[in-house]
N, C-alpha and C positions, 0 to 999 in steps of 0.2 A: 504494500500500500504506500501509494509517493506522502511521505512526510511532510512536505513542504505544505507550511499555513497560512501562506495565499491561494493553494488552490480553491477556484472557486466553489466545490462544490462539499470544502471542508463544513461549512457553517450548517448548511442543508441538514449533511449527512448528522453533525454532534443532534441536532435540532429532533431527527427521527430517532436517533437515538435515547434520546432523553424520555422522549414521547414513551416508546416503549420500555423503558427504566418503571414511569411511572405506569403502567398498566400491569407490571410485574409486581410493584409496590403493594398495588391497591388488590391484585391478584393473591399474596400472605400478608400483608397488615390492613386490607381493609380501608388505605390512605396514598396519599402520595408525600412521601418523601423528601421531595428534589426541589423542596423550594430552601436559598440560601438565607441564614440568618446571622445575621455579624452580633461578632461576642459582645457583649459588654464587659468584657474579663481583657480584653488586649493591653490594656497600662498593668494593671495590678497584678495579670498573675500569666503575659504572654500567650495567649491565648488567641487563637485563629475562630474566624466563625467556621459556623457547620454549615459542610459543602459533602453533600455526598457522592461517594464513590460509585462509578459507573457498574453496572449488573458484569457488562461484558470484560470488563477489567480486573473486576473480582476472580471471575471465572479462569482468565488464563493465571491468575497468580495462586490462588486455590487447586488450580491443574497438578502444584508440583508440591503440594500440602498433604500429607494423608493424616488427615483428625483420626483420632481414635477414642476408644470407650475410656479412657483411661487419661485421654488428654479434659485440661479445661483450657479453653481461650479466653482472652478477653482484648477489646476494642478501648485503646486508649484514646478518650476523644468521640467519643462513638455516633453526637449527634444524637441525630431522629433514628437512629439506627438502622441505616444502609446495611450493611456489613451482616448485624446481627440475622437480619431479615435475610440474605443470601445463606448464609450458611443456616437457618431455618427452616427454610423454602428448600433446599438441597437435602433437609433430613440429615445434617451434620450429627453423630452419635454424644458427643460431648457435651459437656455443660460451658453454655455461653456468656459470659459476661461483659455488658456494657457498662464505660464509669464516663460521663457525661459532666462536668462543672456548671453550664449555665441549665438552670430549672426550666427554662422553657420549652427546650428543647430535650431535653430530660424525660419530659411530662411526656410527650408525645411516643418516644422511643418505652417508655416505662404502657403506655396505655395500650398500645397494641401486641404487645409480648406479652402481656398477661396471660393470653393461649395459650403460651409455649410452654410447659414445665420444665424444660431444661435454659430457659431465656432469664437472664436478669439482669435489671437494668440499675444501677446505682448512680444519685444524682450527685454527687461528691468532689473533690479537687485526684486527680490522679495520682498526687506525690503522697496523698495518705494511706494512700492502700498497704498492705506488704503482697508482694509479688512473688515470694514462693509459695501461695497457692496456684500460682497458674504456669501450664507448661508453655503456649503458645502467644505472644502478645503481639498485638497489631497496631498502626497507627495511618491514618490517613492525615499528615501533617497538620496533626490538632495542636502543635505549639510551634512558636519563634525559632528560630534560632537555638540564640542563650539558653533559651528557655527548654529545650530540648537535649543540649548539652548538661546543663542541671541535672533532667533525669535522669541519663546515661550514670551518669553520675552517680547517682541517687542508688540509679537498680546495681551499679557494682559494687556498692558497697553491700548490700544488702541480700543479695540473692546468695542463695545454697546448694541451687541447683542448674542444669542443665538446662534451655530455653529454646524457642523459636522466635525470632524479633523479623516481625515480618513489616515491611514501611515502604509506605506506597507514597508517588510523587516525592520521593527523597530528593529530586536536584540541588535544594536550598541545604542542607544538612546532614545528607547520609553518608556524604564523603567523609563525615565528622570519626564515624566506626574504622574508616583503613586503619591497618595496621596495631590499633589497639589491642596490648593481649586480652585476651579471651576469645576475642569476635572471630568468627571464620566466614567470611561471602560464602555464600551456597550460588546464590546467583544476583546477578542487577540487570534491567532490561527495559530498552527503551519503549514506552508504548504511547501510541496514537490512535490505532485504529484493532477493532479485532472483531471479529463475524460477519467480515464484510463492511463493516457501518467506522465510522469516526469516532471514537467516542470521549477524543481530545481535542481544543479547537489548534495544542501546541504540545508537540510530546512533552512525553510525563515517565520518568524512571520511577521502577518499583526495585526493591533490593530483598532479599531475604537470606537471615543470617541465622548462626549456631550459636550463644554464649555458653562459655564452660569458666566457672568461675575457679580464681585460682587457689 
């Protein structure tokens, strides 16, 4: 698919894409999703608004993920709950956890999961959590910079155990992981378009990594 994001018929294609994002949404949560809502959290706590990740992008990055009965995940940042709702809607085996900082959009990801029994949705700051409950963690660049560096941070000093740190659109910060011990690239890959459709208006790296604490 030509990458370049003057082709005319990028806008079109992100446009149908979206379209059908939301008819997948409203097909397991009963809603649509895909509307953006900027943080009121970006001063005090780095914080990006909730922009959800596209159905088909999930898919190819989830292609090289094998959840099991044994794993938990959790969505750092989770939003309205894109993400939660994909691996939902897929019948993912694991217990899923979303932790979401602004309430409003919190609400919406906590109201339609209510279905799920293996879905939960926490409306909370993500640095409170402890994170050796869960084997699999995700991030659809729900922080800054800095503020993502913090975490990194945070979860090394802290973890016990072995991880899956999976981070989609990393271009802004996931070059932050080279070479750091622990981290191992599994893989990084440019993506713009995937099922035929666009479903970036400008590509977008996803990366997915091993931590093994030392």
């Amino acid at each position: 698919m030509d990458h370049a994001p003057h082709n005319p018929f990028v806008a079109l294609s992100v446009k149908i894409s979206r379209r059908l994002d939301s008819a997948r949404d409203k097909k397991t949560c009963g809603e649509d999703l895909g509307r953006f809502v900027a943080s009121p959290y970006s001063e005090s706590h780095g914080a990006t608004g909730s922009q959800s990740a596209p159905y088909r992008g999930l898919e190819e990055i989830f292609g090289n993920i094998d959840l099991t009965p044994e794993d938990s995940f959790i969505d750092i940042g989770c939003g309205k709950g894109r993400v939660l709702a994909y691996l939902a809607g897929t019948g993912a085996p694991c217990r899923i956890t979303g932790v979401e900082l602004n309430p409003e959009v919190a609400s919406v990801a906590g109201r339609w999961s209510a279905r799920f029994p293996n879905v939960e949705v926490i409306n909370g700051d993500a640095f409170d959590l402890d994170y050796n409950g869960y084997t699999v963690l995700f991030m659809y660049r729900p922080m800054e910079k800095d503020t993502f560096m913090d975490f990194i941070d945070m979860l090394e000093k802290s973890l016990t155990h072995n991880i899956t740190f999976i981070y989609y659109a990393d271009g802004q910060s996931g070059y932050y992981l080279n070479d750091r011990p622990g981290w191992k690239l599994i893989k990084r890959k440019e993506i713009m378009g995937a099922g035929g459709l666009y479903i970036h208006k400008e590509p977008q790296r996803y990366s997915i990594w091993k931590y093994s604490p030392g």
